[in-house]
N, C-alpha and C positions, 0 to 999 in steps of 0.2 A: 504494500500500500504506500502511493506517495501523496503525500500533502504539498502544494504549495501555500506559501506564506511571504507576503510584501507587507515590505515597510516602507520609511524613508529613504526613497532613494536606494532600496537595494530589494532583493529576494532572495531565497534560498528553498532548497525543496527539502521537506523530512523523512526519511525514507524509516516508516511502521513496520515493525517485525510481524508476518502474517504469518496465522498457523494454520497446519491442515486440517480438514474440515473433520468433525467429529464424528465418526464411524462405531468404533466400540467400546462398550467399559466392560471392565473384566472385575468379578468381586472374587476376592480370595480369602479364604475361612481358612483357623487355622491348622484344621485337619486336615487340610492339602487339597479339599476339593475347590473347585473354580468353577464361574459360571460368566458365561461371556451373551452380554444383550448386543443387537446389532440396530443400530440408526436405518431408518428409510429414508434415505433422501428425496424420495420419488415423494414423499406425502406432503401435506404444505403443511401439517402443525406434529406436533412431535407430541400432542397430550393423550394418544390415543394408548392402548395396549400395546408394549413394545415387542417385534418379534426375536423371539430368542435364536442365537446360531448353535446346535449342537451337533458336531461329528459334520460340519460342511450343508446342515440341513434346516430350513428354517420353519419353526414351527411354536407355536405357542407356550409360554412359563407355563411354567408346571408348578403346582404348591410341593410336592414331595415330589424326589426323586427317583430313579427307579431303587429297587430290592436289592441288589446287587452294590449299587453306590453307597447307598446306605450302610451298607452291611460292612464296605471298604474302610468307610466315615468312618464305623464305632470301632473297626479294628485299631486303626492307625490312631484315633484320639484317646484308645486305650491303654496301644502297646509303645507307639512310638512317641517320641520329644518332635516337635516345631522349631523346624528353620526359619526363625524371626530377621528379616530382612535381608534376606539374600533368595530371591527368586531368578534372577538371571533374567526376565525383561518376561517374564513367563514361559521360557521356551523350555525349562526342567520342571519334572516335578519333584514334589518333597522326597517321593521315596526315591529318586534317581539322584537326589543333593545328599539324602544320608548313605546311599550307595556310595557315591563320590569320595564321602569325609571320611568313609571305613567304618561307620557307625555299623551299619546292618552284617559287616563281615564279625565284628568285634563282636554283637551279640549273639550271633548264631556260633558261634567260637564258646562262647560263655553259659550261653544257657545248655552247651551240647553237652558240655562239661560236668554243670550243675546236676542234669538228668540223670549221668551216672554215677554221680555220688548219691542221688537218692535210692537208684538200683540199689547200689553195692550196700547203702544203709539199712535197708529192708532186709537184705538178707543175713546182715550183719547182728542186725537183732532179733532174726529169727536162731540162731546161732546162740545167740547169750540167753537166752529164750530158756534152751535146750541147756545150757550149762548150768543155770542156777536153779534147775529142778523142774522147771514147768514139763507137765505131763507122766515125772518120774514119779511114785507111788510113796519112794522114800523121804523129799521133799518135804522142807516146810516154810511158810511163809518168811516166818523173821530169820531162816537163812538167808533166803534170796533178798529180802530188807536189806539185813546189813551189809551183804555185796556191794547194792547201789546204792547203799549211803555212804562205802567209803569208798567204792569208784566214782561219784560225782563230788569228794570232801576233795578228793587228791585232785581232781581237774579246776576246784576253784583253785587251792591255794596254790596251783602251775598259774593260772591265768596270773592271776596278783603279782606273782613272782616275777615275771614274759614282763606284762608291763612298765614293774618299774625299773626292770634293764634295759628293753628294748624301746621304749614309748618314744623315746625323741629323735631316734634315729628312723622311723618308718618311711617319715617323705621322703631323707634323702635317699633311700632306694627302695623306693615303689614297685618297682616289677621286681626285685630280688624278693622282697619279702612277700608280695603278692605267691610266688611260685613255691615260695618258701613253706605259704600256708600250706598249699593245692600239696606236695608232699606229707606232710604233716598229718593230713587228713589220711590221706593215702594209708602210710604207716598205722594208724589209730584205725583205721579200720579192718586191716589185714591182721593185729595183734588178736583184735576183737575178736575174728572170725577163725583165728587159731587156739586160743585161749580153751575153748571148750572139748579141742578134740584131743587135750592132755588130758583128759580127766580117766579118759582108761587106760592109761597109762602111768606110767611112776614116776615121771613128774607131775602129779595132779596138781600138788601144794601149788605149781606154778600160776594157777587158774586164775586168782584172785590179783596177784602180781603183774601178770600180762595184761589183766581186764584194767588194773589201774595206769599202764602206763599206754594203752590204747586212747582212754578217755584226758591221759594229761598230753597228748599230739592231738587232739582232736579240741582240748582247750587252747592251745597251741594258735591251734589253726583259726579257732573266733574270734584272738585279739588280732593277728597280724590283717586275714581277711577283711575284718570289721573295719582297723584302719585304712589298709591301700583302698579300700571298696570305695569307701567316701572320696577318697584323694583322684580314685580313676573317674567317679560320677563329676567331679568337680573340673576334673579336663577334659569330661565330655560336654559339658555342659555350658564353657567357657568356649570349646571348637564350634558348638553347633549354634550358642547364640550372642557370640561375641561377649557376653560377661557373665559375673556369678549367679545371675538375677536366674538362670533356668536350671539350678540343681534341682530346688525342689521339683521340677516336673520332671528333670532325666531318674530322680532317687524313688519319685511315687513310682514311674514307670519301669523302671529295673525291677520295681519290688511287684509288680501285677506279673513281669515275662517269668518271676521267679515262683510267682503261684502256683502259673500256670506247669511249670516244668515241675514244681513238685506234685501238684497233682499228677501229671502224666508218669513222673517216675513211681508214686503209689500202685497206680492203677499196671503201670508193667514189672512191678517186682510182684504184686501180688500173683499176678500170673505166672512169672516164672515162677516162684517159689508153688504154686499150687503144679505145675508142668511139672518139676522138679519131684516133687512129692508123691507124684504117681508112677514112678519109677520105682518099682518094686526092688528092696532090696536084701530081700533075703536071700534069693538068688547068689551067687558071689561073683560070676559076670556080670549081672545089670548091679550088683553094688560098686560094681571096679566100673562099669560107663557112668553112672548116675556121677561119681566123684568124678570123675575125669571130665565130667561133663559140667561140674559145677566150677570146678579150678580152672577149664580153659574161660568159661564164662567170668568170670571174677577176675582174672590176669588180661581180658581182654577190652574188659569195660576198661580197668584202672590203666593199661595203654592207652585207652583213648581218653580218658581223664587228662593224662599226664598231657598227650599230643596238642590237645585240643587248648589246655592253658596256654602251651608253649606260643601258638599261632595267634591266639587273643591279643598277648601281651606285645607280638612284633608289629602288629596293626598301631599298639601306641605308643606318638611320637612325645616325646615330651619337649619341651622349649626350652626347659632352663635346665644350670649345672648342676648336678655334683657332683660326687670327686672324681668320680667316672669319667665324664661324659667333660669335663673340665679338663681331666688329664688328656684326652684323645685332642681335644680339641686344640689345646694349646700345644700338641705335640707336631701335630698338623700347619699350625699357623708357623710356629719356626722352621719345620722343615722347609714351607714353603720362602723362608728368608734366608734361607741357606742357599737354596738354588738361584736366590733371584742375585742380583749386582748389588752393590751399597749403595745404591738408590731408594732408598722406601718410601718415596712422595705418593707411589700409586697405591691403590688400593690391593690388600693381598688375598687373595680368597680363604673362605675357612668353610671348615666342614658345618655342612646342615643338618637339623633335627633327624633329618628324615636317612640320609645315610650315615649319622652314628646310632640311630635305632638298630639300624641294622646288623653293627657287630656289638651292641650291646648287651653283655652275660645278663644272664637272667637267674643265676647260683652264685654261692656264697662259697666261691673258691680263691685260692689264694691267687693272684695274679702276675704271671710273669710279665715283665716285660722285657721290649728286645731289646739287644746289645747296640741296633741302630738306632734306637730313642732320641731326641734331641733334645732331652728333658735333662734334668739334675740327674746325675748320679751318686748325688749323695740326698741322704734322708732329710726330708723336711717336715718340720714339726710346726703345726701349728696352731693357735690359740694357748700357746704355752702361758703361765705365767711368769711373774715378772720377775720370782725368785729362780723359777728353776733360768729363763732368763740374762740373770745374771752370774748364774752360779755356771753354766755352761760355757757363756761368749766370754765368761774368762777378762770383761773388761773392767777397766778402773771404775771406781767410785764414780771420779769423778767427771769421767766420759757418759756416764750413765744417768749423770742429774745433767750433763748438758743436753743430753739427749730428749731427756724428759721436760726441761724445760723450755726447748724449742718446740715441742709439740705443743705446748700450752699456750704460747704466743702466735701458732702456727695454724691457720685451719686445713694444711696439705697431708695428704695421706695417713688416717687416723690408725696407723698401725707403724711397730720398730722391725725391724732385722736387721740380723747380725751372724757372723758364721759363728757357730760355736762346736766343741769338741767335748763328747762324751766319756771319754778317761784321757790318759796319759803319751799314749801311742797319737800323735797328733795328726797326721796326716791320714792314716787310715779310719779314723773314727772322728773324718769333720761330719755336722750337720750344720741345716739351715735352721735359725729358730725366728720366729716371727711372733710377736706377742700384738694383740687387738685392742684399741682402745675400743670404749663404751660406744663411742658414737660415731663405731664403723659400720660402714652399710656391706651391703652382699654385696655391690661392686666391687667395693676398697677389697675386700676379701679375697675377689676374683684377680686383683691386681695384684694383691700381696703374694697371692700364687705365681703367678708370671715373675714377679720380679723375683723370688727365692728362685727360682729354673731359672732366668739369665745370672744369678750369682753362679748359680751349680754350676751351668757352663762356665761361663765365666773362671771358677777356682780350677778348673780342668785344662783352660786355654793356658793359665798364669804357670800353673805345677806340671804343666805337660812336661815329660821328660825326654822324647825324643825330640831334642834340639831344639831349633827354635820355632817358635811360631808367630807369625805374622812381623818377620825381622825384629821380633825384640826378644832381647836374654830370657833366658829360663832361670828363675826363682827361685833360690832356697830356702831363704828365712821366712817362717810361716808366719809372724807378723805382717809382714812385706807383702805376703801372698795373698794374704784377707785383704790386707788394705785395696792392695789395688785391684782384688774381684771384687767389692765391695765398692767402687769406684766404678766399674766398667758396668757391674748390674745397675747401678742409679742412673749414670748415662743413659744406657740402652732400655729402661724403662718409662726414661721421659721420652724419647722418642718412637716407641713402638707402641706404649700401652694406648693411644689415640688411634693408631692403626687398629690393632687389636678392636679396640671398643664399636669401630666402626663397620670393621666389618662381622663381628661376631652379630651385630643387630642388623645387618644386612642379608646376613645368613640365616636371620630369626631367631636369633636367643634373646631370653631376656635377663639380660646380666642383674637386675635389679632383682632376681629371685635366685639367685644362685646358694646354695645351700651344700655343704657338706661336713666331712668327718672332722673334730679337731677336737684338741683336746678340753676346751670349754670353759678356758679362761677368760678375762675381758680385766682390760686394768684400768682403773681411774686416778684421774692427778686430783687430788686432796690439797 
């Protein structure tokens, strides 16, 4: 549209931004159905009943829908969470968006899981069933009472115990201890399921014993569960609606998928176990099938138990560090400043969520790493205190209140390091110690990590003993030596850690939640 407009002695034309004429509106409900009205252009008033376009065909609103859509509606607004603003211009739908995020792989992983723990639980307590006398003639109540009052006494006072060792360490390794549980159970159900077939045997005493330590893996398993469960609802629910605001609907709805699968595992162990059952076995061939046929079932559910966690957990990526995924990352970023020139203006790549998911353990085993690492080689400790601290780096007094007192005047990097030396033998027992003030953030943390790895290198470059390195002498006096790895790591940390910062959030980490192992001190200037 153009407008002219004069004045005095002059004009100019205004040229209106025209839009295109108005054809459809599309209403979008948050169970993922749509319904698209379509304009007549051909009518002269627009107040008439509008006709509806559905499937390319035009035909009149309809108050209800068909039976089928319906039926869609209460599934999806039952089972699944709402992708709240992200529809893609309308051309996906919701289940093809939680297809996409890995949502619907991740619960079909999870509930498949779920179901054969309920299997194997059925038949696990048809088993204890049989051990504490049900059906035997000899049997009396307050024996099988007191069985289960001190098989569920010993699984509280595990739980209590789990907790206040393990409770603070569960975020920072979320799929370790998720997988940690899913074993846990595993074992407490297979003790369970053993337990009673001592009792004709001469280890019977063992009965009670096995039963208790079935049921303390099995409380094992409710605290760790219980935690990562929330922690993995919490970054589904963050993936799928961009903030914390949709746990409650991703946590209601885990817990309906979870209904449902125990109902279905009721209803298929009752059947095996009555299947089972009618395997006569007095016989001594159909007694050697029936058990053969119960143990390949039982070894085959808990394989796919096991399988089925495993595939869940690689579906999730998580965003931010810990000491894990912290170590890989930062081992990556220097490799890749190794190969490059001493240039580092450009930007460096670092690895993403999504490929350190992927070599990310999911066991609580010890961890080698390789001899090509371009990490520290020597041990670094961190959130020490300030005693051990001092008692370590081995420095004066009074380097140590100047140290402290420039942090007080200072608001840069709210943590110290220092190399220090664990006994006497100095050069083979250096470590890194780094002590946290109060009002260090998980980034500082994250830095404090890098900059202890460019010391470590760093004391390697100084004490290298094969001649010299980068035309300068090789180093005896371990004074000498600290100093000036302690000199090149502060260098090379004012210049890299911006690199670092930059592209680690380009890569999608989010350095402000970075979370790991230390030893959980924090010191304050008094």
């Amino acid at each position: 549209m153009i407008a002219h407009v004069t004045g005095r002695g002059f004009a100019f034309a205004l040229s209106l931004p025209s839009h295109p004429p108005l054809t459809t509106v599309v209403s979008r409900k948050s169970n993922g159905r749509n319904k698209e009205y379509f304009f007549d252009h051909h009518e002269p008033s627009v107040e008439k009943e509008f006709p509806r376009l559905a499937n390319g065909v035009h035909r009149k609103d309809k108050i209800f829908s068909s039976v089928l859509d319906h039926l869609q509606s209460v599934l999806r607004s039952t089972f699944l969470p709402t992708i709240r603003g992200s529809y893609d211009g309308g051309q996906k739908s919701q289940l093809t968006l939680l297809m996409e995020s890995g949502y619907l792989p991740f619960i079909l992983f999870d509930n498949l899981q779920d179901l054969t723990t309920s299997l194997r639980s059925v038949l696990a307590t048809q088993r204890i069933l049989e051990g504490v006398g049900v059906g035997r003639s000899g049997a009396t109540a307050l024996s099988a009472t007191l069985n289960f009052l001190i098989r569920d006494g010993c699984g509280m006072v595990a739980s209590l115990l789990f907790t206040s060792l393990a409770a603070s360490s569960f975020r920072r390794n979320i799929k370790r201890w998720k997988y940690f549980a899913d074993i846990m159970v595993d074992i407490g159900i297979t003790l369970e399921i053993v337990a009673p077939s001592l009792l004709a045997t001469q280890f019977s005493g063992w009965f009670l014993p096995l039963l208790c330590m079935g049921n303390v893996c099995k409380a094992l398993c409710g605290v760790a569960a219980g935690a990562t469960g929330g922690a993995l609802q919490m970054f589904w629910a963050i993936k799928l609606t961009g903030s914390e605001d949709g746990i409650s609907e991703v946590s209601a709805k885990n817990g309906a998928q979870r209904t449902v699968m125990g109902g279905m595992g009721l209803i298929l162990a009752g059947l095996t176990a009555s299947w089972l059952d009618k395997i006569d076995g007095a016989n001594s061939n159909r007694g050697i099938r029936k058990k053969g046929l119960w143990i390949g079932l039982y070894c085959g559910l808990t394989f796919l138990h096991l399988v089925c966690n495993w595939r869940s957990l690689k579906l999730v990526t998580l965003d931010w560090l810990n000491g894990w995924r912290l170590h890989r990352v930062v081992d990556d970023f220097l490799a890749s400043i190794d190969e490059m020139s001493n240039d580092c203006g450009e930007d460096i790549s670092c690895s993403n969520p999504s490929e350190v998911s992927t070599w990310e353990p999911i066991f609580f085993v010890p961890e080698l790493h390789s001899k090509q690492s371009h990490l520290s080689r020597y041990p670094i400790r961190l959130g020490v205190s300030f005693n051990q601290f001092a008692k370590l780096s081995r420095a004066p007094s009074s380097t140590l209140k100047s140290i402290m007192t420039t942090k007080r005047t200072s608001s840069k990097d709210n943590y110290i390091l220092k190399v220090g030396h664990t006994n006497k033998q100095l050069e083979k027992n250096r470590c890194i110690l780094v002590s946290f003030l109060s009002e260090c953030s998980n980034k500082e943390k994250a830095k404090a990590y890098l900059h202890a790895c460019l010391v470590g290198r760093a004391l390697v470059l100084v004490s290298a003993p094969n001649g010299e390195q980068n035309n300068k002498p090789v180093v005896h006096d371990e004074r000498e030596i600290i100093r000036q790895a302690e000199e090149i790591g502060q260098r090379e940390i004012n210049v890299l850690w911006p690199i670092f910062e930059r592209s680690a959030s380009k890569a999608g980490w989010k350095l402000d939640k970075t979370e790991f192992s230390t030893y959980g001190y924090e010191i304050c200037l008094e």
